[in-house]
TINU-268098 format. One record per residue (C-alpha): residue number from 1; chain; x, y, z. Coordinates in nm, 2 decimals. Layout:
{NUM, "A", {X, Y, Z}}
...
This chain:
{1, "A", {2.99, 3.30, 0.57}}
{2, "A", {2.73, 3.58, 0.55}}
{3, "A", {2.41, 3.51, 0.66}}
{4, "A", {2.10, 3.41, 0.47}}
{5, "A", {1.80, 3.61, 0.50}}
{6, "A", {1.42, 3.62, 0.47}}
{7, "A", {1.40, 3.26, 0.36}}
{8, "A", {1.14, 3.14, 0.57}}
{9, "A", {0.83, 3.20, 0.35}}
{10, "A", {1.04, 3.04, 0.06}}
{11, "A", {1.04, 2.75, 0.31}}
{12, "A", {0.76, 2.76, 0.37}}
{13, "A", {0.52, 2.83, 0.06}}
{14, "A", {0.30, 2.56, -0.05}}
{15, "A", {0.49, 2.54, -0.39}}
{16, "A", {0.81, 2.48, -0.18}}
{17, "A", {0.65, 2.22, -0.01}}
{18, "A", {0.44, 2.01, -0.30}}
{19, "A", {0.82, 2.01, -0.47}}
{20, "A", {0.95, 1.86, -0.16}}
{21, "A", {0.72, 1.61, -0.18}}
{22, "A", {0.73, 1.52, -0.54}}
{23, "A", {1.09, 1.45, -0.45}}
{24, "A", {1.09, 1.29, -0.12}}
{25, "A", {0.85, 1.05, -0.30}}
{26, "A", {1.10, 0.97, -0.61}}
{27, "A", {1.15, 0.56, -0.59}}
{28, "A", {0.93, 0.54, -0.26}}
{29, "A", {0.56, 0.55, -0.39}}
{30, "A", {0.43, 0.20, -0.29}}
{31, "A", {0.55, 0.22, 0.10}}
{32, "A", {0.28, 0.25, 0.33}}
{33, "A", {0.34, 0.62, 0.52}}
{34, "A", {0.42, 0.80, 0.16}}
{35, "A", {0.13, 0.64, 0.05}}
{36, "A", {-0.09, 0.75, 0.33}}
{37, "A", {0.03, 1.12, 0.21}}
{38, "A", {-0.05, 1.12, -0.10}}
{39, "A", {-0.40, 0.99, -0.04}}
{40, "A", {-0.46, 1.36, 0.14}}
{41, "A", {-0.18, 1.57, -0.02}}
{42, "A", {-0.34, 1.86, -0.01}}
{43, "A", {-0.46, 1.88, 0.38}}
{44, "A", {-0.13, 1.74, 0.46}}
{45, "A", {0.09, 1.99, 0.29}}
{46, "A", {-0.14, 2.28, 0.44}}
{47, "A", {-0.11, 2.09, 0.75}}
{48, "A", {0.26, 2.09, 0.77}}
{49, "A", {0.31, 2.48, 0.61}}
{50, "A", {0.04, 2.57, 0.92}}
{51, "A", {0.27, 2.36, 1.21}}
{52, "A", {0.55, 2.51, 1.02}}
{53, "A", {0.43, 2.90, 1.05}}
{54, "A", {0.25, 2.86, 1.40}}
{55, "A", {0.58, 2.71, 1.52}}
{56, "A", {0.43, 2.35, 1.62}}
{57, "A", {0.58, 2.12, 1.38}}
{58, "A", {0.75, 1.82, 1.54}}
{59, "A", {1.00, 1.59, 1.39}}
{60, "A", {0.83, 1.21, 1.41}}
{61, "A", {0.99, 0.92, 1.54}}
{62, "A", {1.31, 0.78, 1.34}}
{63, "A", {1.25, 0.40, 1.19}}
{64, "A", {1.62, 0.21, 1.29}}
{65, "A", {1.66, -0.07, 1.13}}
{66, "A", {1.98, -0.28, 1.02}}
{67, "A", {2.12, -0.31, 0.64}}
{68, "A", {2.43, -0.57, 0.56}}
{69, "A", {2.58, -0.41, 0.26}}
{70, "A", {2.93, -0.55, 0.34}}
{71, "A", {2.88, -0.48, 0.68}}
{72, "A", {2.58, -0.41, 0.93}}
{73, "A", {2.51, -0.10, 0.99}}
{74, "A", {2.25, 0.09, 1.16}}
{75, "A", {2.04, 0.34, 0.94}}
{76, "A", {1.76, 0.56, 1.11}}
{77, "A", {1.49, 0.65, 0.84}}
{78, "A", {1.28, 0.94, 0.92}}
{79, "A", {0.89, 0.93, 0.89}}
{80, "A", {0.78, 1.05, 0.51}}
{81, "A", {0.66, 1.36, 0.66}}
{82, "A", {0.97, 1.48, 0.79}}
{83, "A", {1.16, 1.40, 0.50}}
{84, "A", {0.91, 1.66, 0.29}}
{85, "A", {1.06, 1.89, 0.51}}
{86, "A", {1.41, 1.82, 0.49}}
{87, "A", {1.37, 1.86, 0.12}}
{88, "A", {1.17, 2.15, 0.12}}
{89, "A", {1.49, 2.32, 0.37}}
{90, "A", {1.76, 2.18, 0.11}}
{91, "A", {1.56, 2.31, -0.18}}
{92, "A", {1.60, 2.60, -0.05}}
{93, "A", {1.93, 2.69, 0.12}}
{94, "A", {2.14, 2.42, -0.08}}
{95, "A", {2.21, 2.69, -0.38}}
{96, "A", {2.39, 2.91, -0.12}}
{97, "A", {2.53, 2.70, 0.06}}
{98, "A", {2.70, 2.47, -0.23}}
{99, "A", {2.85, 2.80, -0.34}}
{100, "A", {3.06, 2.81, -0.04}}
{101, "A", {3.23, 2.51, -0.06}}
{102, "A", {3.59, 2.39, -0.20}}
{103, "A", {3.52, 2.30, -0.58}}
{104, "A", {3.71, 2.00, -0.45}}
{105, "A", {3.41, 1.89, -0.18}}
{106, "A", {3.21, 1.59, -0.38}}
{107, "A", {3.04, 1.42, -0.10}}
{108, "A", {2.65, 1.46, -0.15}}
{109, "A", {2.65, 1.73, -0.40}}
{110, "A", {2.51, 1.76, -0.71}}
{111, "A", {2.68, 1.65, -1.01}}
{112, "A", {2.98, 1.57, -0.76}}
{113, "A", {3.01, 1.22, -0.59}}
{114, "A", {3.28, 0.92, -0.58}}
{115, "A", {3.35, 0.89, -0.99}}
{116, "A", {3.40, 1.29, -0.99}}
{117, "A", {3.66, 1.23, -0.69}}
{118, "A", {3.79, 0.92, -0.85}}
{119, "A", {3.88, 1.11, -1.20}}
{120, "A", {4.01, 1.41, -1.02}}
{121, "A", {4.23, 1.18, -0.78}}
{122, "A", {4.35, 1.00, -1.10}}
{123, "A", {4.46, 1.34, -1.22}}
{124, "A", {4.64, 1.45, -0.89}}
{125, "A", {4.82, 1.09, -0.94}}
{126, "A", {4.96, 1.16, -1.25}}
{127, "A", {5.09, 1.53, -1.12}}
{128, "A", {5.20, 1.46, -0.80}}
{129, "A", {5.39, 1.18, -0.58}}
{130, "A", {5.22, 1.25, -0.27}}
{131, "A", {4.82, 1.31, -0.14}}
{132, "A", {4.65, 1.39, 0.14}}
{133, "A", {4.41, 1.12, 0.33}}
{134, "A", {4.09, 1.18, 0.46}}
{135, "A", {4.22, 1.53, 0.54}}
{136, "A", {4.51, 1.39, 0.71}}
{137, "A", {4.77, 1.61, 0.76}}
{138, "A", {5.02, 1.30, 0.66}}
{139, "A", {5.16, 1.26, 0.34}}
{140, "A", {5.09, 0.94, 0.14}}
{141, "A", {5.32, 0.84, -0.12}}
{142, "A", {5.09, 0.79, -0.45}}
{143, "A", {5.08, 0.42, -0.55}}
{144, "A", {5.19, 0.41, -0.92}}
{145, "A", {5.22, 0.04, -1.00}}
């Protein structure tokens, strides 16, 4: 993969960072911490680009708590803050990196995801008797009934 250059200040540009927030927000406006944020948006977001630039910015402590969707599971939510950042780093880096992947990659990609793998599974069943699993090198003989 070639290297990606001179995207700091994109990274780091206030613009960069009021988009991250707009959509680290999206669906989480009434929780406490995003709500906090918003109250001093501008001070924080030239808070963060100056940690950012000075080199002093420190991830915050992860939330863990437990969900039970089918079975428990252990999530770890990061503090509002941090997740401005990790949008503001996808916003920028994701358009390269997405073009480096398999057109066949649909995990947490955009306009990919679990119906775009379903339809193009359906379509390798109708083609072929056999499929990979979970990148297993085994064969698996494709259920038809």
């Amino acid at each position: 993969m070639k290297r990606l250059g001179d995207l700091w200040p994109q990274l780091v540009s206030f613009e960069n960072l009021l988009a991250a927030y707009r959509k680290a927000r999206l669906g989480k406006g009434r929780r406490p911490g995003v709500a906090e944020f918003s109250l001093h948006l501008e001070s924080e977001l030239l808070r963060l680009q100056r940690e950012l630039l000075d080199g002093t910015y420190r991830p915050g402590e992860y939330r863990l708590f437990t969900i039970y969707d089918r079975k428990p599971r252990v999530i770890a939510a990061a503090p509002f803050r941090d997740r401005v950042v990790h949008h503001a780093v996808m916003k920028v880096i994701e358009p390269s990196l997405d073009r480096t992947f398999i057109a066949d990659s649909y995990a947490c990609r955009r306009g990919k995801g679990v119906h775009a793998a379903v339809d193009r599974y359906q379509t390798w069943a109708q083609t072929y008797r056999y499929a990979l699993k979970n990148g297993c090198p085994a064969l698996f003989p494709i259920n038809r009934s």
